[in-house]
C-alpha positions as a printed Julia matrix, in Angstrom:
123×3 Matrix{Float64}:
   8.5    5.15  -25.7
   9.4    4.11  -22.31
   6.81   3.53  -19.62
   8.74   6.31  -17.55
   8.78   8.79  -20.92
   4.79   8.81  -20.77
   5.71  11.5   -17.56
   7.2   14.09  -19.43
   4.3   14.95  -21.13
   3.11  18.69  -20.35
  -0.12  17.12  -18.32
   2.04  14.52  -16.4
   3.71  17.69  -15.61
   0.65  19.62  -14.37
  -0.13  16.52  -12.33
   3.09  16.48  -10.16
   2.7   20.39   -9.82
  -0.97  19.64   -8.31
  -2.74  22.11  -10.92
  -3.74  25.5   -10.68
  -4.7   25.51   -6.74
  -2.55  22.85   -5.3
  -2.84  21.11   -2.46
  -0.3   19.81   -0.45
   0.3   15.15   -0.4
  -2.12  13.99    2.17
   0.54  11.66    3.66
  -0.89   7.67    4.61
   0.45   5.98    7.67
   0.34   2.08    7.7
  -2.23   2.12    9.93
  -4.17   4.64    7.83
  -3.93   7.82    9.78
  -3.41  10.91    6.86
  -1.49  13.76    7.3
  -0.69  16.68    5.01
   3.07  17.1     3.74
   4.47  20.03    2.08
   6.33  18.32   -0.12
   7.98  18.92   -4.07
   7.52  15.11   -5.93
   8.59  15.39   -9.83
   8.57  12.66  -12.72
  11.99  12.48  -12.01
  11.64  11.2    -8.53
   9.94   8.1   -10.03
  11.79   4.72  -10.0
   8.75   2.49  -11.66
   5.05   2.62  -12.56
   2.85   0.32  -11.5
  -0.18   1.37  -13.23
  -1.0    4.55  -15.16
  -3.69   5.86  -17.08
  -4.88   9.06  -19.32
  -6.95  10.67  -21.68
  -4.58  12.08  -24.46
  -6.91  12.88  -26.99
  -5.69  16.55  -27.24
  -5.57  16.78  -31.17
  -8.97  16.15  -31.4
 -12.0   18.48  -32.45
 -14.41  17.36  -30.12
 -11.5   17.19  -27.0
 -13.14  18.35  -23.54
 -10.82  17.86  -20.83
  -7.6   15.66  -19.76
  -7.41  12.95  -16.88
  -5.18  10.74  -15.84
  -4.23   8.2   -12.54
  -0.66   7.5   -11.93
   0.72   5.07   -9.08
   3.82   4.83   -8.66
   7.34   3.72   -6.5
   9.39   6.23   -6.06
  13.5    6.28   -5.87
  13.38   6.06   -1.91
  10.79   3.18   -1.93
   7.31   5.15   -1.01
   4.45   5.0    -3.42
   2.3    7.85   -5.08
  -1.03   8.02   -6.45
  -1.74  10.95   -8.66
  -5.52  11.22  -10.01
  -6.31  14.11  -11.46
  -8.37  16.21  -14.46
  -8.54  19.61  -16.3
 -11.02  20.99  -18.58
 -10.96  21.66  -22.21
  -9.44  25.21  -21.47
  -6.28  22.96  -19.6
  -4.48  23.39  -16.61
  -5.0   26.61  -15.17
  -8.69  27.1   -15.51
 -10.77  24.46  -14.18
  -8.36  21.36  -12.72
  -8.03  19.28   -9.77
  -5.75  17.08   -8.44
  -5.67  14.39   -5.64
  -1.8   13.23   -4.56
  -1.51  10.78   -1.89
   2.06   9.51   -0.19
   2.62   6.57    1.43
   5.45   4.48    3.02
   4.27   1.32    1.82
   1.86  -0.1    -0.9
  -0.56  -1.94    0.97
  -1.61   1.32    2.88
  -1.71   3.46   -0.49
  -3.96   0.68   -1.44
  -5.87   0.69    1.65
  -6.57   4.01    2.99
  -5.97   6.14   -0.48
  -7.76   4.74   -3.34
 -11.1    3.41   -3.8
 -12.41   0.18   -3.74
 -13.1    0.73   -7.69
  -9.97   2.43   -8.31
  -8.47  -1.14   -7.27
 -10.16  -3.47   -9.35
  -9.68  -0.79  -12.34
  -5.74  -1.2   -11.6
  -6.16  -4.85  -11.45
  -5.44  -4.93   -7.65
């Protein structure tokens, strides 16, 4: 499997879509202002991952919920971070997901994820 095939999965899906109440992309400026942006992003807007994560332990018994963190560069050169969950019922129920935009890296990394979110990627 390619590192882009991992997104076609029906929870990658759910992630792009936001999940069952979804908000719009809080947009990140380089010099960390955020804005929201109505906005449609899909898997197939993504050029390369730079670091993803999940939970796919669906065939299990004991299975209580899906999460996942995607960041990503998309086709015109701005980065996403997608971090998001749903409980054991799946998406639809109980979910939430946070998507952030940004123009550049550095300000994704600045202004969008967490201090421990970074040294989790390896950043």
């Amino acid at each position: 499997m390619t590192t882009l095939e991992v997104l076609e999965g029906y929870d990658w899906q759910e992630m792009f879509k936001g999940g069952s109440a979804p908000d719009p992309y809080t947009q990140v400026a380089p010099n960390g202002s955020l804005s929201l942006v109505e906005e449609t992003i899909n898997r197939d807007d993504v050029e390369e991952i730079v670091y993803h994560w999940d939970t796919s332990s669906r065939d299990e018994s004991d299975w209580d919920g899906w999460s996942g963190k995607l960041l990503a560069r998309l086709k015109d050169s701005r980065y996403i971070f997608l971090d998001g969950w749903c409980d054991y019922t799946g998406w639809g129920c109980q979910d939430n997901v946070k998507r952030f935009v940004a123009r550049d890296l550095r300000s994704l990394l600045n202004w969008a994820i967490t201090p421990d979110e970074r040294k989790e990627i390896g950043l």
